[in-house]
C-alpha positions in Angstrom: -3.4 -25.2 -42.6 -5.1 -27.9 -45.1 -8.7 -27.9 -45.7 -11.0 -31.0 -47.5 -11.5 -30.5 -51.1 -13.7 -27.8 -52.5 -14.2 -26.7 -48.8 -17.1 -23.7 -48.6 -17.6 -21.8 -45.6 -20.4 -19.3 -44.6 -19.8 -17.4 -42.1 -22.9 -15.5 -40.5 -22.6 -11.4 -39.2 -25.1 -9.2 -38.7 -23.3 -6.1 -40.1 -19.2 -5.2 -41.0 -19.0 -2.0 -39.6 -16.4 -2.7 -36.8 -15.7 -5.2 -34.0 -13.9 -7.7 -32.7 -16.9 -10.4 -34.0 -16.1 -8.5 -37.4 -12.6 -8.5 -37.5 -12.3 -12.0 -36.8 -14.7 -12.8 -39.3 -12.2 -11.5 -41.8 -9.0 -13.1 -40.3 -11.1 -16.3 -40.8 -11.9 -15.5 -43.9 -8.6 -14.9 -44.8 -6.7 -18.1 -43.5 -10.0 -20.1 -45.6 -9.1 -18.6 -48.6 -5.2 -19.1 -47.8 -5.9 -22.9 -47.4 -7.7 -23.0 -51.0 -11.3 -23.0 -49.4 -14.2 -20.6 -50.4 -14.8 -17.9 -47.5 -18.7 -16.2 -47.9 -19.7 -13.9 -45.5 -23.3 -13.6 -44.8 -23.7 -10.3 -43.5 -25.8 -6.6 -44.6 -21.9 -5.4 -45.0 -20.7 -1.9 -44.2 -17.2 -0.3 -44.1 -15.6 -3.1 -43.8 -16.0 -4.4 -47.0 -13.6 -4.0 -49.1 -11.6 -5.1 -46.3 -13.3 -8.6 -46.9 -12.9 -8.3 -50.6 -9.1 -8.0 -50.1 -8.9 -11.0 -47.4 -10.4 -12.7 -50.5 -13.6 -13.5 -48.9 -17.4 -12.8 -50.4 -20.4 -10.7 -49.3 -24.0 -12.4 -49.2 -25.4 -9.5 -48.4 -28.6 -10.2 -46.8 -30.6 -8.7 -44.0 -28.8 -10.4 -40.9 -29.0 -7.7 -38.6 -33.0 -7.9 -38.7 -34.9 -9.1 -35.3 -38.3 -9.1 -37.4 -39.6 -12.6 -37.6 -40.7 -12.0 -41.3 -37.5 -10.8 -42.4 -35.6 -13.5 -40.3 -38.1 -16.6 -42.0 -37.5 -14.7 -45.2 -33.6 -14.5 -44.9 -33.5 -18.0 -43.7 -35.0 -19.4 -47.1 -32.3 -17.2 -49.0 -29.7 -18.9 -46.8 -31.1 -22.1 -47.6 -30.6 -21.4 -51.4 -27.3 -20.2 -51.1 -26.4 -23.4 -48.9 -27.4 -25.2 -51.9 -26.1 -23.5 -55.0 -22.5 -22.5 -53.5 -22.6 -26.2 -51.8 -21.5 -25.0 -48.0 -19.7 -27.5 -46.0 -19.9 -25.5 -42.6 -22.2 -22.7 -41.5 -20.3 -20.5 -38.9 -22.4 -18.0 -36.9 -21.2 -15.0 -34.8 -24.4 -12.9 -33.5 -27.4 -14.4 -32.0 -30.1 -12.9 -34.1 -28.6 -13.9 -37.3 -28.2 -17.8 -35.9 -32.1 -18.3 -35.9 -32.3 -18.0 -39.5 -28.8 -19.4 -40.1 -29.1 -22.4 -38.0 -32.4 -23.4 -39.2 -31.2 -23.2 -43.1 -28.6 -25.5 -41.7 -30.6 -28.0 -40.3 -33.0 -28.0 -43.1 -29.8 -28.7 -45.6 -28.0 -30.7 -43.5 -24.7 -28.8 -43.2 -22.6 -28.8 -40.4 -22.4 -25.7 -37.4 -19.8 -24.0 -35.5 -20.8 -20.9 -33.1 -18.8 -18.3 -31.7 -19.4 -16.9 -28.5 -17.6 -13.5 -28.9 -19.6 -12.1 -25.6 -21.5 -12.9 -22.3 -24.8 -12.9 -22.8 -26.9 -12.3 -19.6 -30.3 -13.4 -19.3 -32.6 -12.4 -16.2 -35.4 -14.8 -17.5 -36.1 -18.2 -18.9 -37.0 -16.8 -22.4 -33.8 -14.5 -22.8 -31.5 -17.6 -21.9 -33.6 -19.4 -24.6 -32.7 -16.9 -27.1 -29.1 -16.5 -25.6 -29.0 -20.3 -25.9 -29.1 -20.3 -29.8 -25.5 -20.3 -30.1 -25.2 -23.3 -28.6 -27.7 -25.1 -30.7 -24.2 -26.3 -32.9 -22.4 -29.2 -33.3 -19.5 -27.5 -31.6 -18.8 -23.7 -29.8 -16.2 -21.5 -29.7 -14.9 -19.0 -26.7 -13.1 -16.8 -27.5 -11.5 -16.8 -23.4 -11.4 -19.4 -20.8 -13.5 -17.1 -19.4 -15.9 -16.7 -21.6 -16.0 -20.9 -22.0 -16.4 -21.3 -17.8 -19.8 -19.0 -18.7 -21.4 -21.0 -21.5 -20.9 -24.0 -19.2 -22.6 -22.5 -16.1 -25.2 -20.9 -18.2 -26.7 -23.6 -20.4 -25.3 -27.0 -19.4 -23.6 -28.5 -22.1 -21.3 -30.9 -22.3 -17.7 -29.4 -21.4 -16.1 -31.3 -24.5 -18.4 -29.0 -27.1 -16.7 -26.1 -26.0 -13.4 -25.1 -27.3 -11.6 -22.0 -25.9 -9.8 -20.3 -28.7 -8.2 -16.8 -27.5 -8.8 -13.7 -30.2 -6.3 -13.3 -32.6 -3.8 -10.1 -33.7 -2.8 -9.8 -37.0 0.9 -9.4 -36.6 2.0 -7.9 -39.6 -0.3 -5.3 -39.5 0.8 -4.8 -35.6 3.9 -4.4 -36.2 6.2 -1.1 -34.9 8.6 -1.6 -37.4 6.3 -1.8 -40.1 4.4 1.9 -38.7 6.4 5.1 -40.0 6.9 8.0 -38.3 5.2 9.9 -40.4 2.0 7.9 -39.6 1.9 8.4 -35.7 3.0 12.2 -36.3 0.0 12.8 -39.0 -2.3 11.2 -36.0 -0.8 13.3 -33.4 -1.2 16.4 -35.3 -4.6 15.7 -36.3 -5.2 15.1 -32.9 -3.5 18.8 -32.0 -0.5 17.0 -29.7 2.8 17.7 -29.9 5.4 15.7 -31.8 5.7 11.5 -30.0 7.9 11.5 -26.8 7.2 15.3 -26.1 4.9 16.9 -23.5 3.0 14.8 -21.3 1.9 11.4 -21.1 -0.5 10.4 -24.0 -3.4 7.7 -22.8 -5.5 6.2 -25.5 -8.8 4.5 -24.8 -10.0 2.8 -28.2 -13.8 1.9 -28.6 -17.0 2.7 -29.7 -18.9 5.3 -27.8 -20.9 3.9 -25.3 -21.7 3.7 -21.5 -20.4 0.5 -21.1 -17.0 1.4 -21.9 -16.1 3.3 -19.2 -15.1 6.8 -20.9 -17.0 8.1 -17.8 -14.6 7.0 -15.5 -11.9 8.2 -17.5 -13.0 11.6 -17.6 -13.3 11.5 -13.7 -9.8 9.9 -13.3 -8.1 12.8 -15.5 -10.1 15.6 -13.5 -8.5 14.2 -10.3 -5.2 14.0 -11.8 -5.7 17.5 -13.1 -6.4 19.0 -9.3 -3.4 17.0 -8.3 -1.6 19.7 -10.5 -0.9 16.7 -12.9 -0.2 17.1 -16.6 -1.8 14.6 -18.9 -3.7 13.9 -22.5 -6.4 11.4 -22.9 -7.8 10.4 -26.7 -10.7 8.8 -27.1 -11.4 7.4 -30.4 -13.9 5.7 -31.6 -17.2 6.1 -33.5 -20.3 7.2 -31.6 -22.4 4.7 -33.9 -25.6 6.8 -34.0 -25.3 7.7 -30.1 -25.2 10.9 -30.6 -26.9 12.0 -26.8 -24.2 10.2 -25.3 -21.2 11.7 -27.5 -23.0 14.8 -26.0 -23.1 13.9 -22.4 -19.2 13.0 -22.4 -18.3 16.5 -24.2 -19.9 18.2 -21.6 -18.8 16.1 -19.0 -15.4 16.9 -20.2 -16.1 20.4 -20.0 -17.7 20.6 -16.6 -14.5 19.0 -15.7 -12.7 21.9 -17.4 -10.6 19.4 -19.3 -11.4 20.7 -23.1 -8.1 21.4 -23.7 -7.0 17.7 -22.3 -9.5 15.0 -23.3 -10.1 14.9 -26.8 -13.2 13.1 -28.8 -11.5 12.1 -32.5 -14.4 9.7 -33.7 -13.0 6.8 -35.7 -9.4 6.1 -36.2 -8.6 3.4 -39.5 -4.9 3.4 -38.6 -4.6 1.9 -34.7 -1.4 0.4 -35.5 -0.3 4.4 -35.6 -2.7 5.0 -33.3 -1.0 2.9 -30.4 2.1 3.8 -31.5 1.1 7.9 -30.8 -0.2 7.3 -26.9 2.1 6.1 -24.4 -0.3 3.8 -22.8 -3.7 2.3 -23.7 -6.8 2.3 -21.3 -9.7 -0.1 -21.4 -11.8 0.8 -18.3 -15.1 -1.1 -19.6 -18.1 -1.6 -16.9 -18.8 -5.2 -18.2 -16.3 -7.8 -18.1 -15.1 -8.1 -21.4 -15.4 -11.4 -23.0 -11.6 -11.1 -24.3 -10.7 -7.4 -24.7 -8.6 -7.1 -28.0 -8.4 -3.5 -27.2 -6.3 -4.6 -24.3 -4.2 -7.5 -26.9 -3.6 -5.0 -29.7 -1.6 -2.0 -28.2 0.6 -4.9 -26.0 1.6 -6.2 -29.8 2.3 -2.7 -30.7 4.4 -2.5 -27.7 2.3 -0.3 -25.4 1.5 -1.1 -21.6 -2.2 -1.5 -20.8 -4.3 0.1 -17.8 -7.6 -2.0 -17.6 -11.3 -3.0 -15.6 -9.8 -6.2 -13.4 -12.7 -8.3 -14.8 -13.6 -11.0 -17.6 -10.9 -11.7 -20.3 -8.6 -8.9 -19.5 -7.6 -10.3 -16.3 -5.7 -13.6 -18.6 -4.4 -10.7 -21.3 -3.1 -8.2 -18.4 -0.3 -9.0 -16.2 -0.5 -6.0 -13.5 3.0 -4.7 -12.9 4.3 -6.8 -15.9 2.1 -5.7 -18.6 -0.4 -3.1 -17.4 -2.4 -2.2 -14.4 -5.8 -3.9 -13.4 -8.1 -1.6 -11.7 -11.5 -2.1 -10.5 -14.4 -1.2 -13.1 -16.0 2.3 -12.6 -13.4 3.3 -9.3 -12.5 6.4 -9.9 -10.0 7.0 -7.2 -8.0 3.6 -8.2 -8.0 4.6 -11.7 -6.0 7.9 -11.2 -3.8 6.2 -9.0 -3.0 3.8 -12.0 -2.8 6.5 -14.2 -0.1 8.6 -12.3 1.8 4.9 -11.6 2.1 5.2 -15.5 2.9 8.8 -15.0 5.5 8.3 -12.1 7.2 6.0 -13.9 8.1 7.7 -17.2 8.7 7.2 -21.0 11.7 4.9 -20.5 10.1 2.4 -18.1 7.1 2.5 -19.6 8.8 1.6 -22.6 10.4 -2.0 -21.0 6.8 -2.3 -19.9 5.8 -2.3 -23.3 8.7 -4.6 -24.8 7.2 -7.3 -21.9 3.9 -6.6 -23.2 4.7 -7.3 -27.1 6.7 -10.1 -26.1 4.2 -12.2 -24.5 1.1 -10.9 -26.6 3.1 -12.3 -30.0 3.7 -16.0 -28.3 0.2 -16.0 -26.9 -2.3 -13.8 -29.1 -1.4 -14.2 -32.6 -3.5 -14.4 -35.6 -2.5 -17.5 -36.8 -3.1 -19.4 -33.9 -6.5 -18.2 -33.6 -7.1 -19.1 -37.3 -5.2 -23.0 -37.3 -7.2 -23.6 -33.7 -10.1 -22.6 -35.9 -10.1 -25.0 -39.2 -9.2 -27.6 -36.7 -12.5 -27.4 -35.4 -13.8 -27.5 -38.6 -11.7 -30.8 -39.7 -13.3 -32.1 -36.1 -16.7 -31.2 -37.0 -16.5 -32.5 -40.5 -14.8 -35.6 -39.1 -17.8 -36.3 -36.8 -20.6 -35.2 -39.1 -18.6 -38.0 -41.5 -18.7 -40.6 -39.0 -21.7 -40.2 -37.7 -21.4 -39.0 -34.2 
């Protein structure tokens, strides 16, 4: 990947805790620095930092996760002398909020835009589609699905050619099963108080943030009816609860009402989910939202792992039920148990050909470097234009 001379991007987050928006910002900022370019990250940072460090990226740290309009006028003046003195060729923003002060820096200086559209944004009313509409307010946007590109264009009009569908990325050497030891997956499973990989019964893994959206709900009700069938299973959750606190409460005792304690487990944040796939036998994504791409259904199919997940958004062009994974309808309890005792029924060995589909067709479809060359090329489109004057 080639980039113009003394090429500077800024790429706009509100925060670098976790996230797909985060981790791509950091695969981007990676492949930048690979080509010889500058990679800034304007962002208030968080734990994944040094992360960005090592990609060989730089913090701005700024406020970007404010709504307040003084703070927002205020970090869009900053932005505007950082455009300046680092001479940006491309601003790059990720998160609505941050874009108001972001995009109006860029005006005011002149430099090029690129948005990504890393969700779908629903509006009930003319003034939350304005605000939703900001990242389009670019010279060019990014989807991250085809489905996520078929709703920018039915929600706010544009013309079809300024939208580019460009599929998340995986970063295949750090998803790689050859590259995870042993040791790794049985320190998870340990801490996680299972027995050693391949023994006792199926392992499912549903990797997220706690929140209502993401189906854990439904999870919890699935294993309960798998559990009165006289079924055997586990089921990890891991993820961080972010500050929701109440709700990490209401699933714990939801689990315990369903006296599952001693088969659904709460772990809170995992660093290593190459192990982590590797420890379950299959992954579950039951969100309640369509997903806009669903890299938690991409990543355990690299690390060889079948999926089970909501039939909605981008997961239905990532999931190939009976190939893959299982589809299921979003918040139906009865068809997810029946997908999870499919998995069940069918065993470690199957499961396993499942999963060697899965990794297969997730490597020639969903890898990070594809995602990163699609990328600069719209920058070298954007730069083009803005050059010529279109």
């Amino acid at each position: 990947m080639s980039l113009p001379p003394n090429f500077t991007l800024l790429q706009v987050v509100p925060e670098l805790e976790t996230g797909g928006a985060e981790q791509t910002t950091l695969d981007v900022a990676r492949a930048v620095a690979a080509a010889g370019g500058q990679a800034l990250v304007a962002s208030a940072g968080g734990r994944m930092e040094a992360k960005l460090s090592a990609a060989g990226g730089e913090l701005v740290r700024l406020p970007m996760q404010s709504k307040n309009p003084l703070v927002m006028l205020q970090t869009g003046r900053a932005l505007r002398r950082v455009l300046r003195e680092r001479k940006v060729s491309l601003v790059h923003v990720r998160s609505r909020a941050p874009a108001f002060p972001a995009l109006w820096a860029a005006r005011a200086e002149g430099v090029p835009t690129v948005a990504t559209y890393h969700g779908i944004y629903l509006a009930k009313g003319p003034v939350k589609r304005w605000y939703n509409a900001v990242m389009t307010r670019v010279d060019r946007v990014i989807a991250n699905s085809d489905f996520t590109r078929a709703h920018v264009l039915a929600e706010h009009g544009i013309a079809p050619e300024r939208v580019v569908s460009i599929p998340r990325g995986v970063d295949l050497d750090r998803f790689d099963p050859a590259r995870v030891t042993p040791d790794r997956v049985g320190a998870l499973r340990r801490a996680w108080g299972l027995p050693p990989a391949g023994e006792g019964p199926l392992t499912f893994l549903l990797a997220g943030r706690l929140t209502p959206i993401k189906g854990h709900e439904t999870v919890i009700a699935a294993a309960a009816r798998l559990s009165a069938e006289g079924r055997d299973l586990q089921v990890i959750f891991a993820g961080d609860d972010q500050g929701r606190t109440a709700f990490r409460g209401s699933l714990e005792a939801s689990v315990r009402a369903a006296g599952l304690g001693d088969r659904v487990r709460l772990v809170g944040h995992c660093d290593d989910m190459p192990a982590a796939f590797l420890a379950a036998d299959v992954a579950l994504l039951p969100t309640l939202v369509p997903e806009s791409f669903g890299r938690a259904a991409v990543e355990p199919q690299v690390m060889g792992r079948p999926v089970i997940a909501s039939d909605h958004g981008g997961t239905t062009e990532t999931v190939l039920p009976g190939e893959t994974g299982w589809l299921a309808p979003p918040g139906d309890v009865e068809a997810w148990s029946r997908a999870m005792a499919g998995a069940q029924d069918l065993g470690r060995p199957a499961l396993a050909a499942m999963g060697a589909r899965a990794r297969a067709r997730a490597v020639r479809l969903y890898s990070n470097d594809a995602m990163c060359a699609a990328t600069l090329a719209v920058y070298e489109q954007v730069l083009n234009a803005r050059e010529a004057g279109e």
